[in-house]
N, C-alpha and C positions, 0 to 999 in steps of 0.2 A: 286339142288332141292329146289324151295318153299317153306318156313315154315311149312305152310299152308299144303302141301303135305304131310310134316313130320308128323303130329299131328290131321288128318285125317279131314282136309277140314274147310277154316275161314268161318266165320259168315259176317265178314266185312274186305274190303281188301280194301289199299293205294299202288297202283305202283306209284313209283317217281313222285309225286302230287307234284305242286307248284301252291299257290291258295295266293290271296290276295285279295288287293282294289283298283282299278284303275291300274296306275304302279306302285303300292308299293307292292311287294312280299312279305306275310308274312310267309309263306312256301316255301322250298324250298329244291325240290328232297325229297320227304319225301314215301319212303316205309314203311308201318306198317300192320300186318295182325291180327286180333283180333277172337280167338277162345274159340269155345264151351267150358262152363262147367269151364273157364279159368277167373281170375281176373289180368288186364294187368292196371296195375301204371304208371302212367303217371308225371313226375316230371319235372319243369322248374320253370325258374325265371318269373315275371310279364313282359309281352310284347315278349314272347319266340315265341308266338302262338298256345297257349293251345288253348281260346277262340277261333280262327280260323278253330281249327281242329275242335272243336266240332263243327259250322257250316258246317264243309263239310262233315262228317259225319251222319251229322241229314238233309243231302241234302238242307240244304238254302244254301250255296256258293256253286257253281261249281270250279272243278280248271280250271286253265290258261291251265294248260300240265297235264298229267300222266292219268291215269284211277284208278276211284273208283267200286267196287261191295259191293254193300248194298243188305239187305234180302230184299222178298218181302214180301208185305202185307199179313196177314192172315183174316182170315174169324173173328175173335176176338179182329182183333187192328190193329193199327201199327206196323209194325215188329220192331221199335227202340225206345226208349224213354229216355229222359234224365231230370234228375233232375239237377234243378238248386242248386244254392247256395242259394239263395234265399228261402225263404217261400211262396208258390207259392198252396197256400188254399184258401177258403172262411170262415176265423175266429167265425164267426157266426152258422157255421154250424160245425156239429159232423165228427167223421173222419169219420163214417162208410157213412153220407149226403154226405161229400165231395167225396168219391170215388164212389158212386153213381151217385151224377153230372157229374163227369167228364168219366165213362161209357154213361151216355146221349150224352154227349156231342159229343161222339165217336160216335157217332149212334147206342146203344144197345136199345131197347127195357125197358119197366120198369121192367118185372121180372129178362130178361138176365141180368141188369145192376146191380139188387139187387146179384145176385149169380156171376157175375163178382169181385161186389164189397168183398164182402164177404171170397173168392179168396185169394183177394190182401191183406184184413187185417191179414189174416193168414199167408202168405206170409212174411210181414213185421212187422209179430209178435205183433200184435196193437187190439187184440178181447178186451183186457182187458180193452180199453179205447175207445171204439168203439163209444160208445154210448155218450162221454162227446166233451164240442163244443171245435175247436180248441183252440179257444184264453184261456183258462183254460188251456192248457197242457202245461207242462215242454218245456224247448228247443230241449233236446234230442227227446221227445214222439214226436212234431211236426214237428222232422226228418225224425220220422220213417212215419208219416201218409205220408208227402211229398212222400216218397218211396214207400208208400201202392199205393199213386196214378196212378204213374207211372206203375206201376205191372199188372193195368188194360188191360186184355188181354194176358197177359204173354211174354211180345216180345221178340224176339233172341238176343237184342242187349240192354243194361243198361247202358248209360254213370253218371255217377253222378259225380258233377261237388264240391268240400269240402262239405262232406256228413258227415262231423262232426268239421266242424270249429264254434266257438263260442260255447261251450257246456263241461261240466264238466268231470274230466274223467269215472265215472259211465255212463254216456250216451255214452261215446266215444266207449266203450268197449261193452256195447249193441249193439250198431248199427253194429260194428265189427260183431259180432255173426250174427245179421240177415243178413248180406250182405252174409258172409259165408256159412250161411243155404240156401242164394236164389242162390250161387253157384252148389248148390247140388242137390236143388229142383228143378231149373231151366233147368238148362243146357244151360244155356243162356250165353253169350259173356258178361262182363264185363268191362268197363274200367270206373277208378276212377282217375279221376283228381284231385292232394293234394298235399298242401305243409308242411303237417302233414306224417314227415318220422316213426313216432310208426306206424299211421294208413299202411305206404307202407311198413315195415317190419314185420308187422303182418297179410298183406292179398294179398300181390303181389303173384302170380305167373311166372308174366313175369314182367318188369320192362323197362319204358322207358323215356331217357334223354333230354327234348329239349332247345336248346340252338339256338338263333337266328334264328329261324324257321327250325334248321335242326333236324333233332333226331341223336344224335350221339351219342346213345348209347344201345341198347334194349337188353332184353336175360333175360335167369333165374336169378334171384339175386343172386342165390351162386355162379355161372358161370362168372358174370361179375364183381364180388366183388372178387373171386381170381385172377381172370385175370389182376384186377389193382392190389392187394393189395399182393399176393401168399400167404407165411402163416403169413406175418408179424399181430401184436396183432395194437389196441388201445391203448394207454396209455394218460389217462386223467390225467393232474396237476391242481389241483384246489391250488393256494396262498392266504396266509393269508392277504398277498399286495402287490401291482403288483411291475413287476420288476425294479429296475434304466435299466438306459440306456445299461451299462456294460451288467448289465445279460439281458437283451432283444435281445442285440445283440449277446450274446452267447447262446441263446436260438435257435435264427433264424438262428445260423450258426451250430448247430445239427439236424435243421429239423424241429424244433419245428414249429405250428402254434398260433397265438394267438387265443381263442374262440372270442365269443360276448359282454366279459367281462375281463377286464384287468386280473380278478386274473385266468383265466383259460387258459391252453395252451394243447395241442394235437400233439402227435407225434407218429410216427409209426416204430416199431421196429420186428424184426425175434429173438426170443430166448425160451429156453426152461424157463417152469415155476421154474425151480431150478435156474438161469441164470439171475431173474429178478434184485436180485439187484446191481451183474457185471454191468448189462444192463444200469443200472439208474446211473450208481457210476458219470461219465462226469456229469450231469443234480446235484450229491449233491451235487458237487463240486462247485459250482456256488456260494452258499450263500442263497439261496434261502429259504424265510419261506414258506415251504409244509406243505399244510393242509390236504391234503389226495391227493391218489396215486388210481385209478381204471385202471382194464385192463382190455378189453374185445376182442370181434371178431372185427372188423371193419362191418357196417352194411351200410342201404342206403344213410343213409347221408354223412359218411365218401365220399363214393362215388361219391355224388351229388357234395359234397366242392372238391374234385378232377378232374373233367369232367369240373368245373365251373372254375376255373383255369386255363383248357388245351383249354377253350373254350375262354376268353378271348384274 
């Protein structure tokens, strides 16, 4: 049975699409179905073809093979909208100008445009700075107007493409909440493209993997995160200084991973919290100067770095 069938009918469907540019494939066999009322994460490396999708989704590329079903137009807008990365306003003008413009621009009418626009700022949480010009506002705030814009008309379908990259974490966590509130308000199909794993462990619903144009991995996060992981924990080693060669190598022959930074390494273990320091006793034995010891669930990133390995 359909995903889609399960979860009472998508907004936006992918059967086994494969879409590129000339003959370079940048998709391939890619089924995805994106539902109501639903925030679907989207995670890959640079060149995976995120940017791809989002053209075939927002109907500029056709694919080569497979079938798309996209919403139709409504009498208030476009059925799909996506925010760029980018800042994509008229800095000169106020947020409440900007979403105004861009209802003209849609073809509403000036009073439809003004109560369109109006809509959208409360949508995207932005009344309180309505009135002040872009290029004044915070990073975060000219996140949210970016979003307010798009909201013009209400569409089925919100792609937002890092809807919080470059921005401190007080705005991170705003913008969190409003996306979350236009999940509820909406009822609209979300998919956020990011390579910010707090923002996809705090607002994924469904979660998906792409790795050289294929998705090869989708599902509820906690469904695909036991699936790889069962109950094994997290266990973070942060060092005082990174290892000689000896303990690196007997690091990597327990499983260990190194992070991003010599003094940190990550390993995945199954034990009871009474058991943890049996668990750790190999790892003291090393010599190793530990600075501290964290254990947690394993979450999407854990994930992401294991898919990305099996994907290589």
């Amino acid at each position: 049975m359909p995903e889609s069938d399960l979860y009472g009918g998508s907004v936006a469907r992918l059967d086994h699409v494969s879409a590129g540019y000339g003959a370079n494939a940048v998709l391939k066999d890619l089924s995805l179905s994106l539902l109501p009322g639903e925030i679907t994460v989207l995670m890959g490396p640079n060149g995976a073809g995120k940017s791809t999708l989002i053209r075939v989704l927002t109907g500029v590329l056709k694919p080569s093979s497979g079938s798309v079903t996209l919403p139709e137009a409504t009498d208030t807008g476009p059925p799909i909208r996506w925010v760029p990365q980018e800042i994509a306003l008229y800095p000169w003008l106020t947020a409440r100008e900007n979403c105004v413009a861009f209802a003209r621009i849609g073809g509403a009418g000036r009073q439809a445009a003004r109560a369109l626009a109006e809509r959208a700022l409360v949508l995207a949480d932005c009344t309180a700075i309505a009135d002040q010009p872009v290029s004044r506002l915070s990073g975060g705030y000219k996140r949210r107007v970016n979003i307010a814009a798009a909201l013009i008309g209400e569409p089925k379908l919100l792609i937002l493409d890092e809807p919080t990259v470059g921005i401190d974490r007080d705005a991170k966590q705003a913008i969190a909440r409003t996306i979350l509130s236009l999940k509820a308000s909406l009822g609209a199909a979300i998919l956020i493209v990011t390579h910010d794993f707090d923002d996809a462990d705090a607002l994924a619903d469904r979660a998906g993997f792409l790795f050289g144009g294929r998705l090869i991995a989708s599902g509820r996060p906690a469904d695909l995160i036991h699936s790889a992981f069962g109950g094994q924990k997290r266990i973070e080693l942060n060092l005082t200084r990174p290892p000689d060669d000896r303990q690196r190598a007997a690091l990597l022959a327990l499983g260990a991973q190194p992070t991003l930074i010599d003094s940190g390494w990550v390993l995945f273990r199954v034990f009871d919290d009474w058991a943890m320091a049996e668990s750790l006793a190999p790892i003291q034995g090393l010599g190793l100067d530990i600075a501290e010891v964290k254990m947690r669930n394993p979450g999407l990133e854990a994930l992401y770095s294991r898919l990305a390995e099996s994907a290589e």
